[in-house]
C-alpha positions as semicolon CSV with decimal commas, in nm:
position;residue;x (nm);y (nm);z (nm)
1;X;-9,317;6,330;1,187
2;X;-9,532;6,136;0,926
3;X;-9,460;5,848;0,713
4;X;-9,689;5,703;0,443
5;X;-9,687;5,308;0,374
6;X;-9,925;5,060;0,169
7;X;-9,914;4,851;0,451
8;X;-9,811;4,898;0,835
9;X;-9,724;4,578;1,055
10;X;-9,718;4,612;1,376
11;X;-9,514;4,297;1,497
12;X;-9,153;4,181;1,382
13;X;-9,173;3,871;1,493
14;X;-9,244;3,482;1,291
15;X;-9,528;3,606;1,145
16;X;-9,520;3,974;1,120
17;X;-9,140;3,926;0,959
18;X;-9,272;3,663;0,706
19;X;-9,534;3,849;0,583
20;X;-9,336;4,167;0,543
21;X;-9,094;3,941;0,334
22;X;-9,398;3,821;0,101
23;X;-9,530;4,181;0,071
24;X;-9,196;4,334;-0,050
25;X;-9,172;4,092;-0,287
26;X;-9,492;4,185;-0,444
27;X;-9,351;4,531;-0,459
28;X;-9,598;4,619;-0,141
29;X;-9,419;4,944;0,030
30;X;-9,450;4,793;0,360
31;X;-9,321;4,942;0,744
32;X;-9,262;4,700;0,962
33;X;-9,298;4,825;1,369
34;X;-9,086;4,633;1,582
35;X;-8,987;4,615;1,919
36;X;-8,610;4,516;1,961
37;X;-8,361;4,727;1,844
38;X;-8,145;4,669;1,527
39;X;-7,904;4,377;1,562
40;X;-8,090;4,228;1,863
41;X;-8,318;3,887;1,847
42;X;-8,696;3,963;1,935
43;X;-8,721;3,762;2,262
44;X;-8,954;3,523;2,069
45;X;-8,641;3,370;1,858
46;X;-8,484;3,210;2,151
47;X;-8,445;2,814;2,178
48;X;-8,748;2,691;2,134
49;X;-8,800;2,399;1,901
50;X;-9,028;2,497;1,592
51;X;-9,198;2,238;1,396
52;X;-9,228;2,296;1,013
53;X;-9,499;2,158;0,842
54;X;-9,424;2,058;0,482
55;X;-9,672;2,340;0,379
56;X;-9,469;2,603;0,561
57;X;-9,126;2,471;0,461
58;X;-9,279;2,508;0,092
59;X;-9,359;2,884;0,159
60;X;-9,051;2,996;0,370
61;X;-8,842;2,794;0,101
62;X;-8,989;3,018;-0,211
63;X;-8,953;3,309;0,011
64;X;-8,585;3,273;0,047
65;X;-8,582;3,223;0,449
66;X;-8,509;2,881;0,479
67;X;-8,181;2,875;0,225
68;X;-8,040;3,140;0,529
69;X;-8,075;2,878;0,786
70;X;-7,680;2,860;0,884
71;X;-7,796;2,537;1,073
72;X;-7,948;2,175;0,954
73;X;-8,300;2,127;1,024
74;X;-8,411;1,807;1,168
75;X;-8,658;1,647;0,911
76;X;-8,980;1,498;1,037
77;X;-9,022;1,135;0,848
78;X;-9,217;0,980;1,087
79;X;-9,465;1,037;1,384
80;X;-9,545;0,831;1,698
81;X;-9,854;0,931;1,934
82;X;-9,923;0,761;2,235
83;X;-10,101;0,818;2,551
84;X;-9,965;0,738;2,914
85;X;-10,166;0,485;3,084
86;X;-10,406;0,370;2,730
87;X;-10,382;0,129;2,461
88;X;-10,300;0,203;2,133
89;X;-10,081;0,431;1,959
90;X;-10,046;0,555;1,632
91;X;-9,751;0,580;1,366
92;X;-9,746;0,789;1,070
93;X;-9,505;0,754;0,817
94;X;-9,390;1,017;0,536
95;X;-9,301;0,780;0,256
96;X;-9,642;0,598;0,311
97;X;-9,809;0,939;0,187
98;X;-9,549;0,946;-0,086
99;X;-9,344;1,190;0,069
100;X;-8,982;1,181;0,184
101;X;-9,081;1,434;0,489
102;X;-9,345;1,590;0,720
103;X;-9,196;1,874;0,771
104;X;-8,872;2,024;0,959
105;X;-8,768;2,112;1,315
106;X;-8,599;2,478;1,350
107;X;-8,468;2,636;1,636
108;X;-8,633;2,919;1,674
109;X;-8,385;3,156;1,693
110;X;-8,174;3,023;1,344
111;X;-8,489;3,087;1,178
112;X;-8,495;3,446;1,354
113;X;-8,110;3,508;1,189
114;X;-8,240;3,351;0,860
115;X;-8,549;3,605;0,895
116;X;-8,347;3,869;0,941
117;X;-8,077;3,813;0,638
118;X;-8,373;3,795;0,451
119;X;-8,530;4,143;0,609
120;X;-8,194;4,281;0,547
121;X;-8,149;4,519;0,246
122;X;-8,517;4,430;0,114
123;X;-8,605;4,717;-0,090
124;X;-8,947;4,884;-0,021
125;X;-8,946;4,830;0,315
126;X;-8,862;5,069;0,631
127;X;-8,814;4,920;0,941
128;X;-8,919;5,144;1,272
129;X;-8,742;4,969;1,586
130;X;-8,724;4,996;1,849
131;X;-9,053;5,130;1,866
132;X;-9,377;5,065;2,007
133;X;-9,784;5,122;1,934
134;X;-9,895;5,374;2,123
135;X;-10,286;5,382;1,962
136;X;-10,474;5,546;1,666
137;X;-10,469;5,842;1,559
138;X;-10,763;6,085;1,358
139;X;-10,767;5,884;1,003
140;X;-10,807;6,037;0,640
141;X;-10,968;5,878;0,372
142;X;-10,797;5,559;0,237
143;X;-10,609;5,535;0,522
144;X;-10,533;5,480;0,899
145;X;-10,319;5,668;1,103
146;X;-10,165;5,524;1,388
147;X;-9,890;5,661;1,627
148;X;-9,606;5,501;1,710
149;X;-9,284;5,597;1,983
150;X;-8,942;5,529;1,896
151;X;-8,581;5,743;1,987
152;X;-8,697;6,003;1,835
153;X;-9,053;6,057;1,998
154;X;-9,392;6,046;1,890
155;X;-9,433;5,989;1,496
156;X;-9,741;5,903;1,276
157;X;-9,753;5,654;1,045
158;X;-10,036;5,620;0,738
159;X;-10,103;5,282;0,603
160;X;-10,377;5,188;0,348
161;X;-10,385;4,876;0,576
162;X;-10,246;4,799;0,938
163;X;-10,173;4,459;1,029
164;X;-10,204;4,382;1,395
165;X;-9,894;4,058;1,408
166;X;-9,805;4,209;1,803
167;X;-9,886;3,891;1,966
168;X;-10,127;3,721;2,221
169;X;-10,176;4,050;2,414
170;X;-10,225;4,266;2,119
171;X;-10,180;4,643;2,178
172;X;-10,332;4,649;1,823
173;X;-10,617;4,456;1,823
174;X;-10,711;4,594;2,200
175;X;-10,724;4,957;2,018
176;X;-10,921;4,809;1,708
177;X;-11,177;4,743;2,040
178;X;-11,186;4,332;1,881
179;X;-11,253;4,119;2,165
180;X;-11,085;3,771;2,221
181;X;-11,224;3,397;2,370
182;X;-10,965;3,299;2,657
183;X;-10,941;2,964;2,824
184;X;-10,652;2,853;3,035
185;X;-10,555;2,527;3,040
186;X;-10,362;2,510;3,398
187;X;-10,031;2,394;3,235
188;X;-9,685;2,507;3,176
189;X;-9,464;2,435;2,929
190;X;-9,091;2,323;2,977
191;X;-8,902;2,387;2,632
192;X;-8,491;2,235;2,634
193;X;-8,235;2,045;2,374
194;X;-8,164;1,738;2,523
195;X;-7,919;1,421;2,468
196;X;-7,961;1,101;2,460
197;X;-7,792;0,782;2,368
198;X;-7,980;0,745;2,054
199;X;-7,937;1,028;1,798
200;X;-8,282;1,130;1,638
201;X;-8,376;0,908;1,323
202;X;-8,673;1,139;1,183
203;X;-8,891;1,028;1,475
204;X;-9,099;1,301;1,609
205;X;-9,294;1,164;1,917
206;X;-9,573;1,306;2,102
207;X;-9,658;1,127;2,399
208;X;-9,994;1,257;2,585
209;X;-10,073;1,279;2,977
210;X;-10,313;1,446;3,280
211;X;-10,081;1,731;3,289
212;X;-10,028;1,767;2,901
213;X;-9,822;1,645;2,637
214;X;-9,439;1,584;2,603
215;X;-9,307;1,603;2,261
216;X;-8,991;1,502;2,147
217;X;-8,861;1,618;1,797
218;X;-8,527;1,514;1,607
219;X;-8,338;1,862;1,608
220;X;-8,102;1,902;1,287
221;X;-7,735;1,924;1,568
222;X;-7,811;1,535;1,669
223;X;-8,038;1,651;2,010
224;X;-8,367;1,624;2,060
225;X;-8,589;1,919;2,104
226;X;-8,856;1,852;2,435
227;X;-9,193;2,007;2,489
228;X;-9,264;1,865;2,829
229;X;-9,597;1,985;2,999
230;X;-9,653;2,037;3,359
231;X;-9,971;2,111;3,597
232;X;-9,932;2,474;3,657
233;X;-9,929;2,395;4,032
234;X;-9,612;2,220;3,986
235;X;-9,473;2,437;3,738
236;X;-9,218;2,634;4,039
237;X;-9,073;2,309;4,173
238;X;-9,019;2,124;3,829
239;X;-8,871;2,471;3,761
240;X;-8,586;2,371;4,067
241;X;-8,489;2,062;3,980
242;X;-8,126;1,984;3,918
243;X;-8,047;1,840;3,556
244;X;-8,060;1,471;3,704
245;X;-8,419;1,504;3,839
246;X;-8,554;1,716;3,556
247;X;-8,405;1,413;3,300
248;X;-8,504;1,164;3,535
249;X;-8,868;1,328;3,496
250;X;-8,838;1,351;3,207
251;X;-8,761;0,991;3,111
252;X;-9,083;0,870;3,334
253;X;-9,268;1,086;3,088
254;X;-9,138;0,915;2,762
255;X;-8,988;0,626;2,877
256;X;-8,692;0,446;2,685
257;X;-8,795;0,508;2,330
258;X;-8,461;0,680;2,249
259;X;-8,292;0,537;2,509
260;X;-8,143;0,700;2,796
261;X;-8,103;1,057;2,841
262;X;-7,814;1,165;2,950
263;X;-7,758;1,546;2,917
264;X;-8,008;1,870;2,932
265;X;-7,961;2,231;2,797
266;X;-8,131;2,528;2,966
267;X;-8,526;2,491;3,033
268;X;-8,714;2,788;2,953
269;X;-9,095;2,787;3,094
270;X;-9,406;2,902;2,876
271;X;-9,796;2,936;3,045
272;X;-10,024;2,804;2,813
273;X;-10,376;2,964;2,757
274;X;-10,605;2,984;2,481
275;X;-10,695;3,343;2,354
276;X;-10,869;3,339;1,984
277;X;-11,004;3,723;1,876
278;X;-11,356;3,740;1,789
279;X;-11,292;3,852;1,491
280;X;-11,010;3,912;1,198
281;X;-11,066;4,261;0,986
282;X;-11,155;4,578;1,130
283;X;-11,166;4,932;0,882
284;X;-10,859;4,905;0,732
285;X;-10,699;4,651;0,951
286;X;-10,689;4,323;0,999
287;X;-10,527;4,112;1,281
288;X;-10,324;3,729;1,247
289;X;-10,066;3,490;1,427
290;X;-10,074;3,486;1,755
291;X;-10,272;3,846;1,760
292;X;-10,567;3,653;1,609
293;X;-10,542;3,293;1,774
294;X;-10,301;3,173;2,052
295;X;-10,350;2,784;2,055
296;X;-10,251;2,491;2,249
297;X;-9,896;2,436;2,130
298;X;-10,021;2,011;2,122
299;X;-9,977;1,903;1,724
300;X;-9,773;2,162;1,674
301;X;-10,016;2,388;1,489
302;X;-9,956;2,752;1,567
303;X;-9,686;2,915;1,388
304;X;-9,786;2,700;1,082
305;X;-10,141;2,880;1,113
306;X;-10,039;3,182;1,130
307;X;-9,739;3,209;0,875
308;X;-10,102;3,044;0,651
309;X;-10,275;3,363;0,777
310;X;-10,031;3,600;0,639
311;X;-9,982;3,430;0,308
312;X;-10,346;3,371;0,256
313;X;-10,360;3,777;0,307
314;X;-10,052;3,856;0,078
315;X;-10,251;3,686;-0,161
316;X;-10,590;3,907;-0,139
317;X;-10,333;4,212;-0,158
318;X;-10,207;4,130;-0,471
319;X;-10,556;4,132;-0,635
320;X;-10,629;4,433;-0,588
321;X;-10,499;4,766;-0,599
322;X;-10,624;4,863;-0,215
323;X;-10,471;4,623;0,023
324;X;-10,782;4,794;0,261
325;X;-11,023;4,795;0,092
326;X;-11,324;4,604;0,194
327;X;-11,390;4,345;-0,010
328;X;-11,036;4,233;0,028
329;X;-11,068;4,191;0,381
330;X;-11,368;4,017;0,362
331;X;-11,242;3,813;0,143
332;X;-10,946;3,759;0,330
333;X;-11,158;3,633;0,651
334;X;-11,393;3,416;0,425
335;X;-11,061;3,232;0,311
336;X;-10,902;3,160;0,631
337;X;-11,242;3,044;0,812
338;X;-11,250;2,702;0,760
339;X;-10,846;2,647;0,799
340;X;-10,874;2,840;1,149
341;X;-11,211;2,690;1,250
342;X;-11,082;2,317;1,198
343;X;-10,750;2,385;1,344
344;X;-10,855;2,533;1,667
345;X;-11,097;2,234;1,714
346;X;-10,842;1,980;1,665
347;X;-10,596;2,174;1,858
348;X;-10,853;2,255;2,153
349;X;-11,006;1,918;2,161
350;X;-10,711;1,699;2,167
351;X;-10,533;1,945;2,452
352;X;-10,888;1,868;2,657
353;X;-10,915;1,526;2,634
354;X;-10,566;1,368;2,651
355;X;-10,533;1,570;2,936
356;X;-10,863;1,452;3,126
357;X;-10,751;1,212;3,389
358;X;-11,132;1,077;3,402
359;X;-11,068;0,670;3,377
360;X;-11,465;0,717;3,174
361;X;-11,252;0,863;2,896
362;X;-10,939;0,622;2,925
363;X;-11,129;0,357;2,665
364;X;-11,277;0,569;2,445
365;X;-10,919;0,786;2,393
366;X;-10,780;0,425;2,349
367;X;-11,072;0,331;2,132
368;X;-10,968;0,644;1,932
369;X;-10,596;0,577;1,919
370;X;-10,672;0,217;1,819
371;X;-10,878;0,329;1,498
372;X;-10,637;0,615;1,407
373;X;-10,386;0,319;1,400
374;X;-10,640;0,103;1,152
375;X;-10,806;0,354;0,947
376;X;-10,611;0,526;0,671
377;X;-10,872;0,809;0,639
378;X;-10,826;0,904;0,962
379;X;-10,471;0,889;0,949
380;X;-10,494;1,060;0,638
381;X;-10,720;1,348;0,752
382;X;-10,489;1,402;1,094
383;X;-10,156;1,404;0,780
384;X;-10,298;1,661;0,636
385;X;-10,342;1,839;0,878
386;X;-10,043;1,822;1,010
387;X;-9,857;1,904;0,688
388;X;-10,087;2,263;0,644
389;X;-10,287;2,129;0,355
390;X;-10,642;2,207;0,544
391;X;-10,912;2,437;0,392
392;X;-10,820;2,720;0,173
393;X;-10,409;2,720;0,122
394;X;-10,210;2,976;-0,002
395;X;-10,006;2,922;-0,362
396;X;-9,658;2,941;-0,183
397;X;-9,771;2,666;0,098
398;X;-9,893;2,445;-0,194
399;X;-9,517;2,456;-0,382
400;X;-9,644;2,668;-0,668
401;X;-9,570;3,016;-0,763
402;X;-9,732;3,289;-0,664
């Protein structure tokens, strides 16, 4: 069985379902390869806490996704980053930057529902699921070919353009024969909702240590979303702790900023390693999200930089009449360089040294905190950042229409 499409993504996940939404609505015929089956959540769309940036709550918000969310978001108005064991600390405040937010916290699996009432009925695309890449097949010109397995067996699919959104161990960008950077940073990530006896106020903290950062974001249901980071080493016995020695951990690691906490939901674990491709475009494919840079989750930065990916691409698609061609592609990996190069620096950096227990570095990361605290341009440079204005950004991020 064949099937023809202008564009092919492999990946129905954050990414890979955003940018099928921004294609469509270009009037891109799109087919959209994904692996759970209809009315089933990708297991990426569980409860992890996703931070927003203002950029990305601008695009999903003129794509239509966030007016699905069935739950409130928690809005970001402030931020607080210290360091255990240094001086200094810095606080960042929205209205200071003359805006009311700097971005919104959303569980990741309401914005998986509000992804997929917005997937549902979109004209112009065809959804294949559940199916899987099984590797390319003999192309023709102007297109790829590419096999895929579903219920029905073995089909081929043509795209004038295959997008590789599959995630950090890309079946996709392995067959495109792209290579990718790793580093692992030794640390494990504890994601749960937790209680405490005061509610969130628009605080987001992110309070650094040897073993990683703990984060704690206001969550939109009055509980606050934790990030809590662990040596890997200790990753199986933080793992078995009861709910009174996890919180009790826990409240070491952040102390009494929001008071006591008194209550934990489920704790789900995530390894954390860097993997960045060595490069974007191949013929007639191109790879983004997590498929073209996994990051350190510190900051925040990830899904924001790769939902920038795909709209920075929907963009180069809609000038031309070959979403393959080329010089599209080319264009497409001149425009994301300097948003990906800066991002992955900051993200990389600040995950190595916060997380050096050296005592060398501890006045010179308190030095550092001290001046962030002082110097408006720095804060200024880390707020935009933060809020997905860096290097080249896409129409939709920036509020206008596109």
């Amino acid at each position: 069985m064949t099937d023809r499409h202008d564009v092919v993504i492999v990946g129905g996940g954050l990414v890979g379902a955003s940018l099928a939404i921004a294609l469509v609505r270009q009037g891109v015929e799109v087919g959209l390869v994904e692996a759970a089956p209809a009315g089933q959540m990708p297991a990426v769309f569980d409860q992890r806490n996703l931070s927003f940036a203002a950029a990305t709550v601008n695009a999903l918000t003129a794509l239509g996704v966030m007016q699905q969310l069935r739950t409130p978001t928690g809005p970001i108005r402030r931020i607080h980053i210290s360091r255990q064991g240094d001086f200094g600390r810095v606080r960042l405040e929205a209205q200071d930057y003359g805006r009311a937010t700097f971005g919104q916290v959303v569980v990741a699996r309401d914005f998986g529902e509000a992804l997929e009432a917005r997937l549902d009925g979109l004209s112009g695309l065809t959804r294949y699921r559940p199916a899987r890449f099984v590797g390319f097949a003999p192309d023709e010109a102007g297109h790829r070919a590419l096999r895929i397995a579903d219920a029905e067996g073995e089909r081929t699919l043509h795209a004038r353009l295959v997008v590789a959104a599959d995630g950090t161990r890309s079946a996709v960008r392995e067959a495109l024969g792209i290579g990718v950077d790793e580093h692992d940073y030794g640390q494990t990530l504890f994601v749960a909702r937790v209680r405490a006896t005061q509610a969130p106020d628009g605080t987001a903290y992110e309070r650094l240590g040897d073993d990683g950062p703990t984060a704690l974001l206001p969550r939109g249901d009055r509980h606050w979303g934790v990030v809590h980071g662990v040596a890997r080493e200790q990753a199986e016995s933080v793992a078995a702790l009861d709910d009174a020695a996890w919180l009790a951990r826990l409240q070491r690691a952040v102390g009494w900023r929001i008071g006591r906490l008194v209550a934990s939901g489920e704790r789900s674990a995530y390894p954390i390693a860097r993997v960045v491709a060595q490069r974007l475009v191949a013929d007639r494919a191109v790879v983004l999200g997590n498929a073209a840079q996994t990051i350190h989750p510190i900051g925040a930065q990830g899904f924001n930089l790769g939902l920038r990916d795909a709209l920075t691409l929907a963009e180069e698609i809609a000038r031309g009449d070959d979403p393959g061609a080329t010089s599209r592609l080319a264009a497409y990996a001149a425009r994301r360089r300097e948003d990906r190069e800066r991002t992955l620096a900051f993200s990389d950096g600040l995950a190595r040294l916060t997380a050096n227990p050296s005592p060398l570095l501890k006045p010179v990361r308190s030095a550092g905190l001290v001046a962030m605290e002082a110097q408006p341009s720095l804060q200024a440079f880390l707020v935009g950042g933060a809020m997905g204005f860096r290097g080249d950004v896409p129409a939709l991020c920036r509020g206008e229409a596109a």
